[in-house]
C-alpha positions in Angstrom: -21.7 -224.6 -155.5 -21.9 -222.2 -152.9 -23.7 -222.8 -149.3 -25.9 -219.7 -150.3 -26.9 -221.6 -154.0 -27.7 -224.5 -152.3 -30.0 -222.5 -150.0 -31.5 -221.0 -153.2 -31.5 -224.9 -154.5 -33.0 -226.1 -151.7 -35.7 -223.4 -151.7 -36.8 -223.9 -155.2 -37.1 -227.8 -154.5 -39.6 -227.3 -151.7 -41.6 -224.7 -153.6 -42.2 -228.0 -155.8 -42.8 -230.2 -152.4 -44.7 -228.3 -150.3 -45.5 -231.4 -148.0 -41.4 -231.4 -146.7 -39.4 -228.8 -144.7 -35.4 -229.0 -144.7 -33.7 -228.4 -141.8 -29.8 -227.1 -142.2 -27.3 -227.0 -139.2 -24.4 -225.5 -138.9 -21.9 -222.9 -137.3 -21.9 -219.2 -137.5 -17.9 -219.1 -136.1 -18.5 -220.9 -133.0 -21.9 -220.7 -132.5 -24.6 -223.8 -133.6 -26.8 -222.3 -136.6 -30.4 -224.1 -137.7 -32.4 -223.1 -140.8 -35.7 -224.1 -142.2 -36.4 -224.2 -145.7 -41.0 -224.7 -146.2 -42.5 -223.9 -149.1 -39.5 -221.7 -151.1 -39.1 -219.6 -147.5 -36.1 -219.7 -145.1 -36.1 -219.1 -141.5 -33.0 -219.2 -138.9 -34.1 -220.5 -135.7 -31.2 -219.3 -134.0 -30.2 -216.1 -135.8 -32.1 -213.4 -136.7 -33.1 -213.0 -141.0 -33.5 -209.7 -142.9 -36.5 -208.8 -143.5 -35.3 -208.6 -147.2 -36.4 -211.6 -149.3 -32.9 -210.6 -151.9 -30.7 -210.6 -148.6 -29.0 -213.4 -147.8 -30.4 -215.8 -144.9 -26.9 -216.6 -144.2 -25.3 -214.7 -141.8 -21.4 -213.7 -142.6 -19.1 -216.8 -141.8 -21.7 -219.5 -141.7 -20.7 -222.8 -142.7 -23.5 -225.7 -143.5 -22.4 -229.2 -142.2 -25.5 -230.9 -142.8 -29.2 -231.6 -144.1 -32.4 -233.2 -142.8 -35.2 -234.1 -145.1 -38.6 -233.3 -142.6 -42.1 -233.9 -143.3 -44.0 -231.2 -143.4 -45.9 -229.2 -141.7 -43.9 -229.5 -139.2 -44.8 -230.5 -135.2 -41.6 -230.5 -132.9 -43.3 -232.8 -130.6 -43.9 -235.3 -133.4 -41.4 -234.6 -135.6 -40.8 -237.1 -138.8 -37.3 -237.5 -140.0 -37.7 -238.5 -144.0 -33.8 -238.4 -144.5 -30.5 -237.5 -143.4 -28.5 -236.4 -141.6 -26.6 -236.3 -144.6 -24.5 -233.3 -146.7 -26.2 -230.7 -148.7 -25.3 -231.9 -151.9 -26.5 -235.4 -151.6 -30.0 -233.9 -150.0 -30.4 -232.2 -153.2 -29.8 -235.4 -155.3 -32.8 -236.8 -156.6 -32.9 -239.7 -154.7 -34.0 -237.7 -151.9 -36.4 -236.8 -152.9 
């Protein structure tokens, strides 16, 4: 599986979940990448994202290293770490969830 199917995975499962936001890191080349998955929507917080809901929120040469499990809505002052950091794959097993 892709990083971008996961995305799409990852997406679906919080459409389903409403009260949890993932949080994915990773690298664009060199450069630390962060993406928040709430409620079937992405978001980079450190790369801009096409206005296009059918483009990809994954800029070219991105690389996921890891997932966080978040509860939702969330407060960055307060945040609420449910799980990880862990891979993408396990965060999508069941047991994550």
């Amino acid at each position: 599986m892709t990083d971008q199917e996961l995305v799409l995975a990852l997406e679906e499962r919080t459409r389903l979940h409403t009260q949890w936001v993932v949080r994915l890191r990773g690298q664009v080349g060199e450069v630390p990448f962060e993406l928040l998955i709430f409620r079937g929507f992405s978001s980079s917080t450190t790369h801009p994202t096409a206005f296009d809901p059918d483009a990809s929120v994954l800029p070219e040469g991105t690389r996921l290293d890891q997932a966080e499990l978040l509860q939702g809505p969330l407060l960055p002052s307060q945040e609420v770490v449910l799980a990880g950091p862990m891979p993408l794959k396990d965060l999508l097993a069941q047991a994550s969830w």
